[in-house]
N, C-alpha and C positions, 0 to 999 in steps of 0.2 A: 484297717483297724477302726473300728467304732469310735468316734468323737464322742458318742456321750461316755464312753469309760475313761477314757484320756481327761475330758472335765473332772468325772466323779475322782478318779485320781487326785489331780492338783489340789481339788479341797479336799476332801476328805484326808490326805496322807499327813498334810502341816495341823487340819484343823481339828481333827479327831484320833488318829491312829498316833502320832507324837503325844500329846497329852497323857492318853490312854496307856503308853507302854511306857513313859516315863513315871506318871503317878501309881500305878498297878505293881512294876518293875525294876523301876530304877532303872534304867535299860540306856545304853548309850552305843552309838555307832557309827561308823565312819561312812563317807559320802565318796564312793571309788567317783576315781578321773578317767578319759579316756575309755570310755566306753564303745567296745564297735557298734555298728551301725542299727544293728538288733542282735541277740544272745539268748541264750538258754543259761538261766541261772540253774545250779544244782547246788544245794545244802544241806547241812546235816538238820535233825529234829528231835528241837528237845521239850520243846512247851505247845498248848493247844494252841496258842497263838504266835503262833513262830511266824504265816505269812503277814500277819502288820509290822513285825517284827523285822523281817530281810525288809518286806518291802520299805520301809523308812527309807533304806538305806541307798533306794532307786527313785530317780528325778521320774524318768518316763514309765508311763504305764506298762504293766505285765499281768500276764495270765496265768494262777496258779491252779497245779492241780490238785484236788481234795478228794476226799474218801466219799465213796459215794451213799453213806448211810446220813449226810448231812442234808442229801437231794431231799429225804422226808423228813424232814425239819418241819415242813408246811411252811408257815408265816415267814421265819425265821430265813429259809433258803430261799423264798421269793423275794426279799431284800437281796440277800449276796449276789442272788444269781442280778437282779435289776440292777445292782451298785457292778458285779466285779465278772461276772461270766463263768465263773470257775471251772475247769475239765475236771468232767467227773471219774472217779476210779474203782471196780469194785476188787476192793483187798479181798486176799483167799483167790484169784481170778489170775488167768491170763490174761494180761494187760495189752493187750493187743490197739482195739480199739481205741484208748486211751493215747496210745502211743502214734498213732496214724490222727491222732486229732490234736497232739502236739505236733508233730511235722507239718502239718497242715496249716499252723497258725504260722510256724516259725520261718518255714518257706516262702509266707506272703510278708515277712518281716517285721511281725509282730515280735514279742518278748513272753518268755514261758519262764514260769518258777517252779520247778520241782523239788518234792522234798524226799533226796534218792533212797534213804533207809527204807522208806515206805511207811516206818513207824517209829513211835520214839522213844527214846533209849529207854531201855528198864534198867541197867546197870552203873551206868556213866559212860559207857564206852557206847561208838559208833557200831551200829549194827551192820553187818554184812551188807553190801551192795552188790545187785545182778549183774553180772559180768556182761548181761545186754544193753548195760547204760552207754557204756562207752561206744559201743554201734549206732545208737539214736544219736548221741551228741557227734557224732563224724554225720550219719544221713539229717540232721536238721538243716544245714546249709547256711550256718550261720555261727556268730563267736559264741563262746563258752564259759562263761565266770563262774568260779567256784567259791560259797561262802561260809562262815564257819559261826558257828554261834558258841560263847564260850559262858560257864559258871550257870547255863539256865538249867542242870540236871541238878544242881541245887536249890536254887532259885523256887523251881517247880516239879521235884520229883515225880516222875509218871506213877508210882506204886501212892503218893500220898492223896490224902484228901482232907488235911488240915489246915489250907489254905496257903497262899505264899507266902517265901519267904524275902527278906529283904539284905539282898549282897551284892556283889559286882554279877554284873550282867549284860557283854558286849557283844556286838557283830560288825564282821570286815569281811570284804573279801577277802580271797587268800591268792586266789591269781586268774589272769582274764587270757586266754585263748582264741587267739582270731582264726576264721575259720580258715584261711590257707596254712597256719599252724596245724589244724586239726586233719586237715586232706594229707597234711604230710606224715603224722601219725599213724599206725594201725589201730584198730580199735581196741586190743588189746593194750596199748601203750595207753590209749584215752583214759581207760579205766582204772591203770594202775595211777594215772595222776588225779582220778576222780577221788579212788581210794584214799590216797596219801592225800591230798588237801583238804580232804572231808574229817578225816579222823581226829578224832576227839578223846581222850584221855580224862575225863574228870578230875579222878584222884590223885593222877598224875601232878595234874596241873597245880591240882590243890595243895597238894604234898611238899611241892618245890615252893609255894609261897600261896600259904594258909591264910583264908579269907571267911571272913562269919557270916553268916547265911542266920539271922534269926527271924525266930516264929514259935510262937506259942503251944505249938500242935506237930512236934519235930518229928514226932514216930509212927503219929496216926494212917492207920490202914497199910502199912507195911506188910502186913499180910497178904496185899494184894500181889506183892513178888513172891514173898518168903511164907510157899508151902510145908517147905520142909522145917521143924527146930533147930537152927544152929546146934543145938545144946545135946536135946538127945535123939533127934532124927524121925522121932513122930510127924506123921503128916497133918497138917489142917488143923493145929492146937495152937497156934499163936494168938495173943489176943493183944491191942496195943491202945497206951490210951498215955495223952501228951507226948513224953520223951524216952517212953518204954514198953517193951516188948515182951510178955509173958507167957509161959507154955503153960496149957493147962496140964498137963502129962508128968512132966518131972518138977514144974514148979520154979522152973528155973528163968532169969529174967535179963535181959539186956538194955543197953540203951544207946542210943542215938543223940550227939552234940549238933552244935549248930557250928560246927566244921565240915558236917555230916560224915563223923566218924563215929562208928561201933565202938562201946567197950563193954565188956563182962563176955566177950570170944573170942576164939585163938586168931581173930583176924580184923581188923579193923574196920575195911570198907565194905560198900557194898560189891561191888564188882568181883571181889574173893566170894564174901557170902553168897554170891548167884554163881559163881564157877562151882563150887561145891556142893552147890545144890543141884546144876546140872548134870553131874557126877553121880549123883544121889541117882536121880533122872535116868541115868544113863543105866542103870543094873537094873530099874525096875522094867527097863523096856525090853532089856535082855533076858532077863527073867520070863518075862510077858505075865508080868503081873499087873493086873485090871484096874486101873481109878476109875473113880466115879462120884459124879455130885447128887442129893437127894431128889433134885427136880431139876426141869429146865422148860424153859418156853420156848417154842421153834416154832419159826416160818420162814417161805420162799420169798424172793425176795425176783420181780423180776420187769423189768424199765420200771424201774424203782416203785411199784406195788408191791405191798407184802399180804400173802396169803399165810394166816396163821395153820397151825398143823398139830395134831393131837402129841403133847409134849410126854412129860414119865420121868424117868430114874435115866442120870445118864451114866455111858460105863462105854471105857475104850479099852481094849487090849492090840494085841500086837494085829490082830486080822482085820478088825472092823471100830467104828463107834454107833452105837445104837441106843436108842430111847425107846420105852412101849414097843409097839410091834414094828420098827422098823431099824435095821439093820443094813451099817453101809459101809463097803469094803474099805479099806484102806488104801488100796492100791488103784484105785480108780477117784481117788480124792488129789485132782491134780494140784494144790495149791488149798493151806492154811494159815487165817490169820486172825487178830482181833482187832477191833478200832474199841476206845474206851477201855476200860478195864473187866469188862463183864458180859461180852460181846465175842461169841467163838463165831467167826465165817471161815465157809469154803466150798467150794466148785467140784458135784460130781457126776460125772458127765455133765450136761447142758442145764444142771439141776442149780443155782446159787443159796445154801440156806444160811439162815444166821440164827444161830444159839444163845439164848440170856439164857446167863447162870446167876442165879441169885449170889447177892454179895458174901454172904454167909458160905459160899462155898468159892474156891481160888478156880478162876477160868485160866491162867497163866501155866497151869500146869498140864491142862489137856492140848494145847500149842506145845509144848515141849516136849511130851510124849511121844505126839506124831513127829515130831524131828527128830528125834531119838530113834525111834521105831524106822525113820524115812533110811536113814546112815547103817542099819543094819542088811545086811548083803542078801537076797531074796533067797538063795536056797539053806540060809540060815533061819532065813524067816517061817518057813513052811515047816521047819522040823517041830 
């Protein structure tokens, strides 16, 4: 293990990252006991700064991994990488390499922080986790702590961009596994306790003992989830400004409290509101009827050089997504995702691109599409 990251550690964690997440957050959290020897943290992800966030809550230093679009940061990731080393990942990607460079850290007993969703919640609820977690946490060869971050999907809504808000905002672990626990395990069993100690309920939570999350900018950019109108199902008419949300279509208007509850629809949270939009989602892929944004910027992206590439009119239907003159199967697209809000990647064949869609158009909906499209049965697909 590097000594100068073990130093940057010890000051940096008390003398800048505490500060920082407590004045920014409000943010408070528990200091586990009895830690093994070295571990693999896994937790869920709910704000941009979730790792100073777990990390507070760890004395010895660890190695997190991050998205690998922060590698071109320039200035920015030449700091991180000199302060914290980070493993890099690229979403939309089999994570292969990634994964052989955490075993690799954790086998020589160092400490990894992964954040398993991969990405963070748009809803309140925990995202699906790949049933290959629980394999890497049995082959790492070392203990397991599981952490849970609670009230920050309110806190810092992933769809918003009106700044934080100010509410309870904790993290603990939830349970520590030593590694002859874990050799005793199937990996299959790994997983279901990865699942169950990761899982997070927002609304749940809130529901059972409501907590105010205020901010002056409670609805803004909402549009970045909610493609579709609650109200009357027009796509891409939302428009949102302080604590409401307007269709330009029917006219019709909703709003958002600092409980972060919906009123003026038949449903209060978000987490309904995004079921029923994926719902929505789901008939238009059976349909194999086409979205598409007015422009896009695209480039390859590859040991973190980007080659820009002649962009266009984008448009997905159930076979391919294509911009200008280029068109690219679906089925050969192993793996989709975004990092930020505006940010479409994905891997086809050996190819990594990344798609900006201008704000003005919702990138959240062409990821949902392809998963939509992915669940539909292949000799259904070809008809």
């Amino acid at each position: 293990m590097s000594r100068k990251h073990k130093i940057f550690w010890k000051i940096i964690r008390p003398c800048i990252a505490w500060p920082l997440a407590k004045l920014k957050f409000g943010y408070t959290y528990d200091v586990p006991k009895n830690l093994p020897e070295n571990y693999l943290v896994l937790s869920n992800h709910v704000t941009d700064f979730d790792p100073i966030l777990v990390g507070l809550s760890f004395k010895r230093q660890m190695f997190f991994v991050g998205s690998e679009h922060i590698s071109r940061w320039k200035f920015f990731y030449k700091l991180l990488r000199f302060f914290f080393a980070p493993i890099m990942r690229y979403k939309g990607s089999v994570a292969s390499q990634t994964v052989l460079e955490v075993l690799r850290k954790t086998r020589s007993g160092e400490n990894v922080c992964i954040f398993a969703e991969g990405t963070r919640s748009w809803d309140g609820l925990t995202n699906p986790i790949l049933p290959s977690t629980g394999k890497m946490a049995k082959k790492a060869g070392c203990g397991l702590v599981t952490y849970r971050l609670t009230g920050g999907y309110f806190v810092s809504p992933n769809w918003a961009e009106g700044g934080t808000r100010r509410g309870p905002f904790h993290g603990s672990v939830v349970n520590i596994y030593t590694k002859e626990q874990l050799a005793a395990m199937s990996a299959q069993e790994v997983n279901e306790s990865i699942c169950r100690d990761l899982h997070e309920d927002a609304y749940a939570r809130q529901k059972a003992d409501p907590k105010a999350y205020k901010g002056k900018q409670l609805a803004v950019r909402m549009e970045n989830l909610l493609y579709f109108c609650p109200l009357c199902g027009k796509m891409e008419t939302l428009s949102s400004q302080k604590d409401t949300v307007t269709c330009s279509a029917c006219g019709g208007s909703f709003t958002y409290d600092q409980y972060g509850m919906l009123h003026g629809l038949d449903y209060d949270t978000m987490t309904e509101a995004a079921r029923w939009q994926r719902q929505q989602m789901a008939l238009l892929a059976e349909k194999n009827t086409p979205i598409t944004a007015p422009s896009v910027t695209v480039r390859t992206v590859e040991n973190h050089i980007e080659t820009e590439l002649p962009g266009g009119e984008l448009s997905m239907d159930r076979e391919a997504i294509s911009w200008g003159e280029t068109r690219i199967a679906l089925e050969i697209i192993s793996e989709m995702a975004m990092h930020g809000r505006h940010a479409l990647v994905f891997t086809a064949g050996k190819v990594y691109y990344e798609l900006l869609i201008p704000a003005e158009s919702n990138t959240l909906k062409f990821l949902h599409f392809y998963e939509e499209c992915k669940k539909i049965p292949a000799e259904k697909s070809v008809n």
